[in-house]
C-alpha positions in Angstrom: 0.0 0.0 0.0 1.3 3.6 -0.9 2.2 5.9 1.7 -0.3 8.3 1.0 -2.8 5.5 1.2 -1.8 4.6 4.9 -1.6 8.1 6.2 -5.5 8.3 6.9 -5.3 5.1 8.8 -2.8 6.5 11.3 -4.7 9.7 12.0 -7.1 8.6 14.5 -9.7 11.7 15.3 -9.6 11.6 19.2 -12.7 13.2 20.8 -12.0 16.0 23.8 -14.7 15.2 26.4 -14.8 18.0 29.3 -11.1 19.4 30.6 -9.7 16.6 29.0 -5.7 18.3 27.2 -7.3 22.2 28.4 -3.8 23.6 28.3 -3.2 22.4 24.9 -7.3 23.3 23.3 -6.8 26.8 25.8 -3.7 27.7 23.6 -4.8 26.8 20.3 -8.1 28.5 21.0 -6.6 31.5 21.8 -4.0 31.7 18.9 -7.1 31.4 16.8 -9.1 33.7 18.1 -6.2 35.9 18.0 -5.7 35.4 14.1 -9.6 35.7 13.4 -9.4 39.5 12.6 -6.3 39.6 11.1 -7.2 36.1 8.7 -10.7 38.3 7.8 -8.0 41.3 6.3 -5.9 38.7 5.2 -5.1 39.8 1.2 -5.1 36.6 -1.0 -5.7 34.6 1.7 -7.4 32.2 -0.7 -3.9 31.6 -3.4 -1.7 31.5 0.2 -4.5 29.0 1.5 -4.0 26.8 -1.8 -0.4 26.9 -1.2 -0.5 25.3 2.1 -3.1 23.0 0.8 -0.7 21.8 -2.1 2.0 21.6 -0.1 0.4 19.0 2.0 -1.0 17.0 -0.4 2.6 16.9 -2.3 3.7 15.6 1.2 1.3 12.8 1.3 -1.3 14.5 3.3 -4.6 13.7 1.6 -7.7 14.2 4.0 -9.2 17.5 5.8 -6.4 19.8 3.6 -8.2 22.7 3.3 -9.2 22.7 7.2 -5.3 22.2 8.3 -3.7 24.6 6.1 -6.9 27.3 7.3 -6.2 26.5 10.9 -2.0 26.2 10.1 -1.9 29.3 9.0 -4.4 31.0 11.6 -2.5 29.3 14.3 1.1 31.1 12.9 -0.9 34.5 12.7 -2.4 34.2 16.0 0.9 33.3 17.5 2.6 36.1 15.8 2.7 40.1 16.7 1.3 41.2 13.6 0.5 44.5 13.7 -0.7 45.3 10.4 -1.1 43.1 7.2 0.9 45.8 5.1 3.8 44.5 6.3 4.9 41.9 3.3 7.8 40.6 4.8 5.9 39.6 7.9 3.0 38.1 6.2 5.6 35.8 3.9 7.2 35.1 7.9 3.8 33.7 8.6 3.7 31.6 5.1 7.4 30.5 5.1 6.7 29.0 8.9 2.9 27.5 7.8 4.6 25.8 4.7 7.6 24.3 6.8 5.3 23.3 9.4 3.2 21.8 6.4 6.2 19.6 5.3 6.6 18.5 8.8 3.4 17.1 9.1 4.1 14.2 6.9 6.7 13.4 9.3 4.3 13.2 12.2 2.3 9.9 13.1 -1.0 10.8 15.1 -4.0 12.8 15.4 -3.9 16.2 13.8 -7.5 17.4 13.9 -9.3 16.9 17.6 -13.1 17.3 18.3 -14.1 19.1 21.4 -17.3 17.7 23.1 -19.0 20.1 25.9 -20.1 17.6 28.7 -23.1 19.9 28.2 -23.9 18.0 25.0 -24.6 15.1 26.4 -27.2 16.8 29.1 -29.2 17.3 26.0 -29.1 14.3 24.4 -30.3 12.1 26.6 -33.7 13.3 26.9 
């Protein structure tokens, strides 16, 4: 079987039930939330987006590529102390790092996308 083939099989979607990793959903939350204002100015954010997305399929990546390059490159804009989007040499800071971090990924064995479930939801279910 091709390696692109297997990748799907060793990406397990784990489900977040409650507190369950908060450190690690609080800081991704916030770089996100961080990079929501700045992704809405974002110039081409659509050709940079299909960059990322090409990069991971060419790295064997084949399934949810338009959410992880979306949420790769939020995640390097929230993290980052963009000020403005006029600054060019910034913004290609943010792609350069997204498209490295891209590469990597193929590298990587495990989940990349995780589903948070409020205990809440369950409440509602039941009835």
């Amino acid at each position: 079987m091709e390696q692109s083939l297997k990748k799907p099989h060793q990406r397990p979607t784990p489900l977040l039930i409650g507190d369950q990793n908060a450190n690690k959903w609080n800081k991704a939350s916030k770089n996100l939330t961080n990079a929501q204002s700045l992704w809405k100015k974002l110039e081409h954010k659509q050709e940079i987006q299909e960059v990322v997305t090409a990069t991971l399929i060419k790295n064997g990546e084949i399934c949810g590529t338009e959410i992880l390059s979306e949420n790769l490159l939020k995640m390097e804009l929230g993290g980052k102390r963009i000020q403005h989007l006029k600054d060019k040499e910034r913004i290609l800071t943010v792609v350069n790092n997204t498209l490295r971090k891209a590469r990597g990924m193929a590298q990587s064995k495990g989940p990349l996308i995780f589903v948070k479930i409020d205990k809440g939801y369950y409440g509602t279910t039941r009835q």
